[in-house]
C-alpha positions in Angstrom: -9.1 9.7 -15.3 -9.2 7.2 -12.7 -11.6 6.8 -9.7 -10.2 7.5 -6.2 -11.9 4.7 -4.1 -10.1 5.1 -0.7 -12.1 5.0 2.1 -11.7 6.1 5.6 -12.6 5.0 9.0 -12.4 6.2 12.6 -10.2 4.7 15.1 -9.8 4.9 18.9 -6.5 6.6 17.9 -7.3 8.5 14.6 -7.9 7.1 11.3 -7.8 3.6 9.1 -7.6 4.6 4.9 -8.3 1.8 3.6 -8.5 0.9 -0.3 -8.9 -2.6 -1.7 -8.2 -4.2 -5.4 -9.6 -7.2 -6.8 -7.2 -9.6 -8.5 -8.4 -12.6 -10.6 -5.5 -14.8 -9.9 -5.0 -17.3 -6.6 -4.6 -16.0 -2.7 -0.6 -17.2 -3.0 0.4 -15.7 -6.5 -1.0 -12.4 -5.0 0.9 -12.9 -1.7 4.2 -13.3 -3.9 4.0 -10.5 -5.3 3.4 -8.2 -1.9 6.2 -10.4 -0.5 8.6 -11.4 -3.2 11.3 -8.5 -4.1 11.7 -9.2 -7.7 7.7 -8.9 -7.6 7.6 -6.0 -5.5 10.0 -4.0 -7.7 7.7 -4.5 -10.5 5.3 -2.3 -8.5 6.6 -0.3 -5.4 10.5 -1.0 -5.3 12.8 -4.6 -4.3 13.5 -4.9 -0.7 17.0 -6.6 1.0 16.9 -7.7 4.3 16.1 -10.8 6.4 12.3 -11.3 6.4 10.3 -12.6 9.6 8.4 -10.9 11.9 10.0 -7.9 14.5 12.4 -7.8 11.9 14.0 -5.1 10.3 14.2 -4.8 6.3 15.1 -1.9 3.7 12.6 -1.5 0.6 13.8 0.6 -2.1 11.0 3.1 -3.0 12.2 2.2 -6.8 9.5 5.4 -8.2 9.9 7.9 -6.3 12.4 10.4 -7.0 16.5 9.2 -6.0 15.3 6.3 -5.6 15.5 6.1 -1.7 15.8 3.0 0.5 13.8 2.7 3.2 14.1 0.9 6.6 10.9 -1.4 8.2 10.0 -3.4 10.2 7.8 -6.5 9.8 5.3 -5.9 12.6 3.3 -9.1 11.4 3.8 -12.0 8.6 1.0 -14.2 8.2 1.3 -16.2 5.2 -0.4 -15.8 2.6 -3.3 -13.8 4.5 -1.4 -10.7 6.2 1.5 -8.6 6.2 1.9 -5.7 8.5 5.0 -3.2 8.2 6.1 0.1 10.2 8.6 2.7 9.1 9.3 6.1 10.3 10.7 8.8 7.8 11.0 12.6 7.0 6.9 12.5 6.7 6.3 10.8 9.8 5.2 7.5 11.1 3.7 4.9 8.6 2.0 1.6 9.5 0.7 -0.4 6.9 -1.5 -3.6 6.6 -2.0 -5.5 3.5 -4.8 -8.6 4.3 -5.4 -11.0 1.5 -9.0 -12.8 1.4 -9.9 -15.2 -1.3 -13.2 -14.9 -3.3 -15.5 -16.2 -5.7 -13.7 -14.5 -8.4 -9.9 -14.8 -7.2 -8.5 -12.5 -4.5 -9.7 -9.4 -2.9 -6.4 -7.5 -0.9 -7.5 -4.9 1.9 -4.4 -2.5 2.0 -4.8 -0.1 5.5 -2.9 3.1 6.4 -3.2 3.3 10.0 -2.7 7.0 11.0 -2.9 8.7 14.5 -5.0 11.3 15.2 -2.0 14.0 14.7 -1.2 12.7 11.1 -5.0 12.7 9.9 -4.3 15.6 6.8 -1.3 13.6 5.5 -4.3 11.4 3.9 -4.8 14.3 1.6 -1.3 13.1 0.7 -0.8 9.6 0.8 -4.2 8.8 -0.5 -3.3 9.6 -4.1 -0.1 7.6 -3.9 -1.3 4.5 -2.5 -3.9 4.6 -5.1 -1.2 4.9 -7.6 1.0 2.2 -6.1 -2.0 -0.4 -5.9 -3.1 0.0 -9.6 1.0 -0.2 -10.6 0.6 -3.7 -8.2 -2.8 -4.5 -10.7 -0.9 -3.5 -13.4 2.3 -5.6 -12.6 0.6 -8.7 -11.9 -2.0 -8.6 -14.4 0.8 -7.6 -16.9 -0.8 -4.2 -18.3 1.0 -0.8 -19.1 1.6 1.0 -16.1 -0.7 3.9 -14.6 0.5 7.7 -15.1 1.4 9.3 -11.6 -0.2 12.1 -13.3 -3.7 10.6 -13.2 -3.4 10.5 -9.4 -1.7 13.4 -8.0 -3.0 16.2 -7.8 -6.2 15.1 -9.5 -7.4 12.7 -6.4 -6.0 15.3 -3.4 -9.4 17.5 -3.6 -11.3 13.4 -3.0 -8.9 13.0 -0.1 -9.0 16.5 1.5 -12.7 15.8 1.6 -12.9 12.7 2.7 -14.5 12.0 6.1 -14.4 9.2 8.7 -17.3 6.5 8.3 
């Protein structure tokens, strides 16, 4: 069983989850492969689009069920330290932040769901997932099997029911 490590902070407008993984590989490899779409579809799905920020691009949510594409915007491209995205869908309004900082070891990334005040349960939700999706980016880049969804949902949504505000 794996360890839901998600963490969550208050904001003036509602809540940061934030959940972080450790890579032993260089700051740029691990930006590739948040940024690069034959890396991200090893992971989370390819993406098609022109990238830059305020710009708009579709990402292919390659393991989820059909398969959907999704349109987003690139609030924020600051190579290879930070990447910042917004999307709006059937579940609501997502802004996500991926920040990059190097360490004695390799690479540490910071990955942030920003969520207003309004959408605070849907952690209880998207907790699980992101924790699925970061460990299928370990796994990808590291080049190990690939987690079971089944290890994540709904074992971790009791952990992020629970889980209050720091």
């Amino acid at each position: 069983m794996t360890t839901p490590a998600g963490r969550l902070f208050g904001t003036d407008t509602g809540v940061d989850l934030v959940l972080t993984r450790a890579f032993r590989a260089g700051m740029e490899d691990v930006w590739a492969s948040l940024t690069q779409s034959e890396r991200t579809a090893r992971w989370f799905g390819p993406w098609k689009g022109e990238p830059g920020p305020g710009r708009r691009i579709e990402v292919q949510m390659a393991y989820e069920e059909e398969q959907p594409w999704m349109p987003m915007t690139i609030e924020a491209c600051e190579p290879p330290r930070r990447l910042a995205v917004s999307a709006v869908d059937d579940h609501g309004s997502w802004f996500l932040e991926a920040v990059l900082v190097e360490t004695d070891n390799g690479t540490e990334l910071r990955f942030t769901q920003h969520f207003a005040e309004a959408d605070r349960e849907s952690v209880s939700h998207t907790g699980p997932g992101w924790e699925y999706y970061l460990d299928m980016l370990v796994a990808a880049h590291e080049g190990t099997p690939a987690p079971d969804f089944g290890d994540y949902w709904p074992a971790m949504q009791e952990y992020y029911t629970e889980l209050k505000a720091d």
